[in-house]
C-alpha positions as CSV (number, residue, x, y, z in Angstrom):
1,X,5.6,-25.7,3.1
2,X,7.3,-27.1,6.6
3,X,5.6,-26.4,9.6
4,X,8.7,-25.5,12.8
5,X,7.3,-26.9,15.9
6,X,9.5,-26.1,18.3
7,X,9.3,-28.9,21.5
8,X,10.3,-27.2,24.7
9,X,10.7,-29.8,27.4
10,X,13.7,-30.9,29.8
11,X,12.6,-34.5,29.9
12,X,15.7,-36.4,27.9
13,X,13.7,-38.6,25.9
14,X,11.1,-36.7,24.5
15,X,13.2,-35.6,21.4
16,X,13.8,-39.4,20.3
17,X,9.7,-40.2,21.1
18,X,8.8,-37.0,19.5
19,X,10.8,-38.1,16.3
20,X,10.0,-41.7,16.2
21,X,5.7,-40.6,16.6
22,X,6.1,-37.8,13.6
23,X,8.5,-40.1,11.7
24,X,5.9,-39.9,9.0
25,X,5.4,-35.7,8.9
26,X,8.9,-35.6,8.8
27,X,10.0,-37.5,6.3
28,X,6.7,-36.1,4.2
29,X,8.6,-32.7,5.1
30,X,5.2,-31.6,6.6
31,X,6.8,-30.9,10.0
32,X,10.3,-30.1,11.2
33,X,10.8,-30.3,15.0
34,X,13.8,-27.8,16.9
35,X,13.9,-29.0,20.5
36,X,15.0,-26.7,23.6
37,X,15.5,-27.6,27.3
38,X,13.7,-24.5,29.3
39,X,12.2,-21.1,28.1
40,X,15.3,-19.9,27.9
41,X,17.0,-21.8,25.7
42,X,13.6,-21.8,23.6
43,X,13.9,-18.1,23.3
44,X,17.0,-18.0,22.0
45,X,16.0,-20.7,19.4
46,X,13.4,-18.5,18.5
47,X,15.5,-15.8,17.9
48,X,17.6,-18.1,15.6
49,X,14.8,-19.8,14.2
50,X,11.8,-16.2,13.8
51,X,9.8,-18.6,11.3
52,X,9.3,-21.1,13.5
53,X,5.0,-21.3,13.6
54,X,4.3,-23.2,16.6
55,X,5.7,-24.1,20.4
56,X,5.2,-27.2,22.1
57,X,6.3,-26.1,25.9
58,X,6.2,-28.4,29.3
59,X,5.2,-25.7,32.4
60,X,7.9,-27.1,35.2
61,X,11.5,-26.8,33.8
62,X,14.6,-25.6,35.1
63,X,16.2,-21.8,34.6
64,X,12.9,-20.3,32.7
65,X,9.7,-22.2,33.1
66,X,6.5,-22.8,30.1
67,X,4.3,-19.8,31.9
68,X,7.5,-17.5,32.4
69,X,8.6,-18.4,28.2
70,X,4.4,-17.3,27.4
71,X,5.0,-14.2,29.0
72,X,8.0,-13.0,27.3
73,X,7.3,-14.8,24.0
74,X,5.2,-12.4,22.6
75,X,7.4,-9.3,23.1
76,X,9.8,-12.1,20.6
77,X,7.2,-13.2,18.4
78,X,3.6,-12.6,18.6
79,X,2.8,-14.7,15.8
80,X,4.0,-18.2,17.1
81,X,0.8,-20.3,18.7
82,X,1.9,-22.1,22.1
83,X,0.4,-25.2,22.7
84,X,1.2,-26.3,26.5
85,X,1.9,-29.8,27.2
86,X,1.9,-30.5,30.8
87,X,1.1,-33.2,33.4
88,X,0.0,-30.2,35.7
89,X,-3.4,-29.9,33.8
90,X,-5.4,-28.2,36.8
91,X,-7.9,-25.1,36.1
92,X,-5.3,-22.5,37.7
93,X,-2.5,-23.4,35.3
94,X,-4.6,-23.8,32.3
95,X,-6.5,-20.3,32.6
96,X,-2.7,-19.0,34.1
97,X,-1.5,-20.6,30.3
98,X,-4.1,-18.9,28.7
99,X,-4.2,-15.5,30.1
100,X,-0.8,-15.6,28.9
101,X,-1.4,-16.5,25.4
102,X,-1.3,-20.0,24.7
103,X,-3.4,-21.7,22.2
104,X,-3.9,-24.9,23.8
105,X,-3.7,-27.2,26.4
106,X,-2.7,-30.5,26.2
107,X,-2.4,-32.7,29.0
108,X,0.6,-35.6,30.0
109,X,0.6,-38.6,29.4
110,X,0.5,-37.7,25.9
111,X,-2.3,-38.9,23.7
112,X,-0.1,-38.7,20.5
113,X,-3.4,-39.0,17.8
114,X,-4.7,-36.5,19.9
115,X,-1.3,-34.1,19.8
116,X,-1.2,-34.8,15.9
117,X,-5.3,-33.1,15.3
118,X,-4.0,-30.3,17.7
119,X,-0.9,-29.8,15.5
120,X,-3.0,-29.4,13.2
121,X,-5.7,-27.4,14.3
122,X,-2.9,-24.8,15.3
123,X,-1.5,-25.0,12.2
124,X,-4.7,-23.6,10.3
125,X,-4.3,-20.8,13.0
126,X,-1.2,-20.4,12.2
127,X,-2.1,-20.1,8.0
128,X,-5.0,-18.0,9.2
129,X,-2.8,-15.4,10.7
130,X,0.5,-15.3,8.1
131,X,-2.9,-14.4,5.9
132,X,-4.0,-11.8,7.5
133,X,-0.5,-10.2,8.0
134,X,0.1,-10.9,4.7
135,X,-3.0,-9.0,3.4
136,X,-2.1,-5.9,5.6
137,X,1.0,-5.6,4.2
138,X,-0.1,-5.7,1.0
139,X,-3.0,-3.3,1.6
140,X,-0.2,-1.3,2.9
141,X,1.8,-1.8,-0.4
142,X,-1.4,-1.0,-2.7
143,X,-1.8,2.7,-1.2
144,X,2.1,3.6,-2.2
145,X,0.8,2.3,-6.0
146,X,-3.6,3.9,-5.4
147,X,-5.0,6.8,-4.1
148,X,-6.6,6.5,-0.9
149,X,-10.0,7.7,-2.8
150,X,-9.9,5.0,-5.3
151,X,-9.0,2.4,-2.0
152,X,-12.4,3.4,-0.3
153,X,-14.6,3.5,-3.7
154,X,-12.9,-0.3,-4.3
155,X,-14.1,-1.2,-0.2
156,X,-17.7,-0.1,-1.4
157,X,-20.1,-3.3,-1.1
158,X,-20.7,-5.5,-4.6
159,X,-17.5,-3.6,-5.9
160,X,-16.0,-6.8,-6.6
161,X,-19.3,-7.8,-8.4
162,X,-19.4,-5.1,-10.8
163,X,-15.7,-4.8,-11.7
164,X,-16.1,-3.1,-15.1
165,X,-19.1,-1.1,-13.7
166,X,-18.9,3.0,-14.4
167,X,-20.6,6.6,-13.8
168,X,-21.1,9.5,-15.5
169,X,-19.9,12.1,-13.0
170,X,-19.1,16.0,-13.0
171,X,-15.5,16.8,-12.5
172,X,-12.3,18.6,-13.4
173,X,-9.3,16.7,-14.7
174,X,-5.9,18.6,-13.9
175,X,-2.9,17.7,-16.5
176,X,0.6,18.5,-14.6
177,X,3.5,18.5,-16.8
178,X,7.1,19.1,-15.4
179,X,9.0,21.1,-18.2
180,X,12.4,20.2,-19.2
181,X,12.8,17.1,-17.0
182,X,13.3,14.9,-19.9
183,X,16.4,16.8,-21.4
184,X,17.9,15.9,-17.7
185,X,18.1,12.5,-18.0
186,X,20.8,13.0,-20.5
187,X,23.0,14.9,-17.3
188,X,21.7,12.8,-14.5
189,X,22.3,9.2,-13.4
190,X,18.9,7.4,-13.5
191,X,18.6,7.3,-9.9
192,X,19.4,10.5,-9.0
193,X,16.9,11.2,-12.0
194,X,13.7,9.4,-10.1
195,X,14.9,10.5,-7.0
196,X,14.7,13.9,-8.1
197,X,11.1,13.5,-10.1
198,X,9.9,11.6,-6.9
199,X,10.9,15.2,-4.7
200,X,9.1,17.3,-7.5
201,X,6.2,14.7,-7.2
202,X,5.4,14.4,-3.9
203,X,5.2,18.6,-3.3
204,X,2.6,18.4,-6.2
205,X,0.5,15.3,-5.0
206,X,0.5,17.3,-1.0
207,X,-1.0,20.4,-2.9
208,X,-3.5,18.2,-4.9
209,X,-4.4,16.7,-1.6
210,X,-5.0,19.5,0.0
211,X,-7.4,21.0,-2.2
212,X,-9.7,17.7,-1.9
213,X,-8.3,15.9,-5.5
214,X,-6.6,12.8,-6.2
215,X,-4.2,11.6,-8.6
216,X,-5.5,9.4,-11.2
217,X,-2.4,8.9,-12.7
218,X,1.6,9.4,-13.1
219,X,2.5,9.3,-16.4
220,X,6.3,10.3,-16.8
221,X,7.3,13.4,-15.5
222,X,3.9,14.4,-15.8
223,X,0.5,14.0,-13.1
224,X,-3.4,13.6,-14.1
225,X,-5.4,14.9,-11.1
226,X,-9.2,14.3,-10.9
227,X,-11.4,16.7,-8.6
228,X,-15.2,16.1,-7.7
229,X,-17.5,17.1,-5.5
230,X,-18.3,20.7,-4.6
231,X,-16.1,23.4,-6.3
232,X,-14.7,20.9,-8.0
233,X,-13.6,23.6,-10.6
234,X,-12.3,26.0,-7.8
235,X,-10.7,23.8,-5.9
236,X,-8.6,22.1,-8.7
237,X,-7.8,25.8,-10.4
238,X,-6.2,26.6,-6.2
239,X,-4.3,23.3,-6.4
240,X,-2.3,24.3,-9.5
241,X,-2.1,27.7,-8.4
242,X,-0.2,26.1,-5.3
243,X,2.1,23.5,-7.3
244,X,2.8,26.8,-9.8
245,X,3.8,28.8,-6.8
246,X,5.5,25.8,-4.5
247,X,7.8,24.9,-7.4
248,X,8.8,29.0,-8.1
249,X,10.5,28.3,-4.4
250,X,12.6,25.2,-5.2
251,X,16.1,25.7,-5.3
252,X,17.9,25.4,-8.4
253,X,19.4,21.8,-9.3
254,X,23.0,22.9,-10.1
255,X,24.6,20.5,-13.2
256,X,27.8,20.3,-15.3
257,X,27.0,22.9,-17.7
258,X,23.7,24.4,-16.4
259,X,21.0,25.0,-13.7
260,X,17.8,23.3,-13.8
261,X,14.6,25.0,-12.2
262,X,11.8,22.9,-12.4
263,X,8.6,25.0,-13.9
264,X,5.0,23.4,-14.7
265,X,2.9,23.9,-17.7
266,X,-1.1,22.9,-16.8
267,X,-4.0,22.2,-19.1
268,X,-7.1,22.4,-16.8
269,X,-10.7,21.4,-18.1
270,X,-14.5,20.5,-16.3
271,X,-17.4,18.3,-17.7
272,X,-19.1,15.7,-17.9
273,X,-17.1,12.0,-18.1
274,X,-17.0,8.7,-17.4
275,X,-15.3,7.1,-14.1
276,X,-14.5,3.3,-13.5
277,X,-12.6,0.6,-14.2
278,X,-10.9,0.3,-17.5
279,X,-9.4,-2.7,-18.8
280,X,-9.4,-6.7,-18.4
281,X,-11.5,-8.4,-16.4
282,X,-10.6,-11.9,-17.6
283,X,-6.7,-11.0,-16.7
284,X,-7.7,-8.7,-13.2
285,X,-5.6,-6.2,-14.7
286,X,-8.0,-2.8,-14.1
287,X,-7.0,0.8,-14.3
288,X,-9.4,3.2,-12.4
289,X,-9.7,6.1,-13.8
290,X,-11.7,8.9,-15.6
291,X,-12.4,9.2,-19.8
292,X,-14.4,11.2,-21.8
293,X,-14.0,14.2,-24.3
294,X,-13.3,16.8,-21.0
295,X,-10.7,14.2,-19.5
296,X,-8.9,14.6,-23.2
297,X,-9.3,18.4,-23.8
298,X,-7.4,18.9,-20.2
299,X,-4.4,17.2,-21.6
300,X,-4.6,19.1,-25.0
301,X,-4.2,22.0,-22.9
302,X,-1.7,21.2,-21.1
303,X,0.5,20.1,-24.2
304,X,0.2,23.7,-25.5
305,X,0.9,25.6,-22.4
306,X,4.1,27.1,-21.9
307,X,6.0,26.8,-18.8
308,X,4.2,28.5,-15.7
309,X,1.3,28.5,-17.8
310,X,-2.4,27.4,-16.9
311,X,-4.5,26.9,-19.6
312,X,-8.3,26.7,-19.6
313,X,-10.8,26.8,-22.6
314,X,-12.9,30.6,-22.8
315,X,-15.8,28.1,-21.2
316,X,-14.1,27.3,-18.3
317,X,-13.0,31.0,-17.9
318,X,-16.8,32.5,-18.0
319,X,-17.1,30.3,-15.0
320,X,-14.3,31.4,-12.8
321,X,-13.3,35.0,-14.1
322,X,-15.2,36.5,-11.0
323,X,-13.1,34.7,-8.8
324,X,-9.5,34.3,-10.6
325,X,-8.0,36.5,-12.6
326,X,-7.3,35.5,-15.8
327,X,-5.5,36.3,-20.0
328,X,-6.5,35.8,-22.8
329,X,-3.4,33.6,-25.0
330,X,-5.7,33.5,-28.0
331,X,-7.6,30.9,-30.5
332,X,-5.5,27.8,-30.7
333,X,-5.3,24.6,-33.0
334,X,-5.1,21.7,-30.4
335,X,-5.0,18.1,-31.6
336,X,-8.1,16.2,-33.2
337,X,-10.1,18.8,-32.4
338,X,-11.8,20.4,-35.9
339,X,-12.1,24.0,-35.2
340,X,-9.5,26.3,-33.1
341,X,-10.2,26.8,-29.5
342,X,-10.0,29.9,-27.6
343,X,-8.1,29.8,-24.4
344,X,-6.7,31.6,-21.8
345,X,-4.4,31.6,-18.8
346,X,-5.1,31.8,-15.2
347,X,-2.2,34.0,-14.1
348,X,-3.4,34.1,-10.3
C-alpha cells in the first residue's frame, strides 16, 4: 500500500526537490506526495484527500501557518501524524508543535536520509493506529454477531490457549420458536420478511436480557437462550413468561388475504451440560455454545408445544410448581427419546 505524505510548504521549489530525493519511493509506489502552499490550502487537500497518512508542514507561511494547521487538523483528521519541518527549531516552537499534536520535529536545512528514517518511523505509527481502529471496529462488528457474555468469557486470560477447552456447568437452555413465520415468506418480500423477524427478535433478545440470559443462538425464526448462575431455572421460566406476554401486545401484521399475529411456542429444560467451543480449530471457525442431553430435551419440547405454550418435563415442574403455576398437557412421545415423557405447561 501507498503511503500520502502531504508536503505543506510555500517555498516554490520544494515540490521539484521533494520529487527528485523520493524519486525512488515513488516510482516503487511506496510513497505518493500531494503538495499545498499554507494550512489552508492543506486543509482543504485533506478534505479531498481523508486517507492521506502523514503531513510534512513548514511553521512560517502565509494565510494559515504550520502551528495554526496542528490546531485545527485534528478536529479534520485525528488520525494523520504531522511531522514539522522548520528552520525555526527553537525549544518554544517545538514544545508549541507538540502540545499541538505533531509527531515530529525535523529541523531546515533538511537532512534528506534523515527525513526518509522519520518517514518511516511515522509510518509504523501510522500502521500502528489504522490497527487499532481497525480492531475496534471489528470488536464493534463481533458484538452485532456474539453475546456480550460469550465476548467477556473469550477476554478471559489463556482463552486463546485452550480454544477447544469446555465445562460441565448447571443451566437452563430456553428454545423460542416463532409460530407461523415461515408460511409468511410465501406473502412477504424477503426484506420486509427479515425486517419483520429482526422486530420480533430484538423484543425477545431485551426480555432474555433482562432476566440475566444470553442467546446462544438464532436459528431461523427460532432463538436458543442459555441461563446460569443463581435461579437460573426461575429466571429463564420469567423470561419466556415476558416474550409470551410482550408478543400477545403486538399489533397484527395485516396481509393480502390475512392477519398475522406472531405467537411463540417454548420448550424449557435444566441440567447438567457441557459449554465451550465447538468446532475447527485448524480452520478458527468455533461456535460457542452449550450441548448435552438437557440442551436437546429443551428443543424436543419446544417442537411439541403449541403456540403460547411453555413446555417443561414433570421434573422441571416439581421444582417450580411452588412458585409458577402450572398444567398438566400429558405423557408425550418426543424424538429419540425411548419411553414417553410427561410434561406440562407453565400457563403463568
Amino acid at each position: 500500500m501507498s503511503t500520502k505524505i502531504l508536503v505543506v510548504d510555500d517555498e516554490a521549489d520544494l515540490e521539484l526537490l521533494i520529487k527528485q530525493k523520493f524519486r525512488r519511493k515513488i516510482r516503487e509506489g511506496a510513497y505518493e506526495f500531494l503538495f499545498a502552499g499554507n494550512g489552508e490550502e492543506a486543509l482543504a487537500c485533506v478534505a479531498a484527500h481523508p486517507d492521506t497518512d502523514i503531513i510534512l508542514s513548514d511553521i512560517n507561511m502565509p494565510v494559515m501557518d504550520g502551528l495554526t494547521l496542528l490546531s485545527r487538523l485534528h478536529d479534520l483528521n485525528s488520525v494523520i501524524k504531522t511531522v514539522i519541518v522548520s528552520a525555526y527549531g527553537d525549544m518554544g516552537n517545538i514544545r508549541t508543535a507538540m502540545n499541538r499534536g505533531a509527531f515530529d520535529f525535523v529541523c531546515k536545512p533538511v537532512d534528506f536520509g534523515d527525513l526518509e528514517l522519520t518517514i518511516e518511523k511515522t509510518i509504523g505509527q501510522v500502521q500502528q493506529l489504522h490497527e487499532t481502529l481497525r480492531a475496534i471496529q471489528e470488536n464493534n462488528i463481533l458484538k452485532m454477531y456474539v453475546d456480550e457474555t460469550v465476548i467477556n468469557f473469550m477476554a478471559r486470560p489463556g482463552f486463546a490457549d485452550q480454544l477447544l477447552a469446555s465445562e460441565t456447568i448447571e443451566a437452563t437452555v430456553v428454545f423460542i420458536d416463532i409460530c407461523g413465520f415461515t408460511a409468511l415468506s410465501e406473502q412477504l418480500p424477503a426484506a420486509a420478511l427479515v425486517q419483520l423477524l429482526n422486530t420480533y427478535f430484538d423484543q425477545i433478545v431485551k426480555e432474555i436480557i433482562a432476566q440475566g440470559g444470553y442467546v446462544d443462538k438464532f436459528m431461523g425464526d427460532a432463538v436458543m437462550a442459555v441461563f446460569r448462575g443463581e435461579y437460573h431455572l426461575d429466571r429463564a421460566i420469567d423470561a419466556a413468561l415476558s416474550v409470551r406476554t410482550m408478543l400477545h401486545a403486538v399489533p397484527d401484521v395485516v396481509l393480502k388475504d390475512t392477519r398475522y399475529h406472531p405467537e411463540v411456542s417454548i420448550g424449557i429444560n435444566t441440567g447438567e451440560m457441557v459449554s465451550g467451543n465447538i468446532g475447527s480449530s485448524s480452520l478458527k471457525r468455533l461456535d460457542y455454545t452449550v450441548i448435552g442431553d438437557a440442551v436437546n430435551m429443551s428443543q424436543r419440547l419446544q417442537s411439541v408445544a403449541q403456540a403460547s405454550q411453555i413446555v417443561v418435563t414433570e421434573i422441571i415442574y416439581e421444582q417450580v410448581k411452588e412458585s409458577f403455576q402450572c398444567r398438566a398437557i400429558g405423557e408425550l412421545k418426543l424424538k429419540n427419546k425411548a419411553h414417553p415423557v410427561m410434561t406440562y405447561e407453565v400457563v403463568a
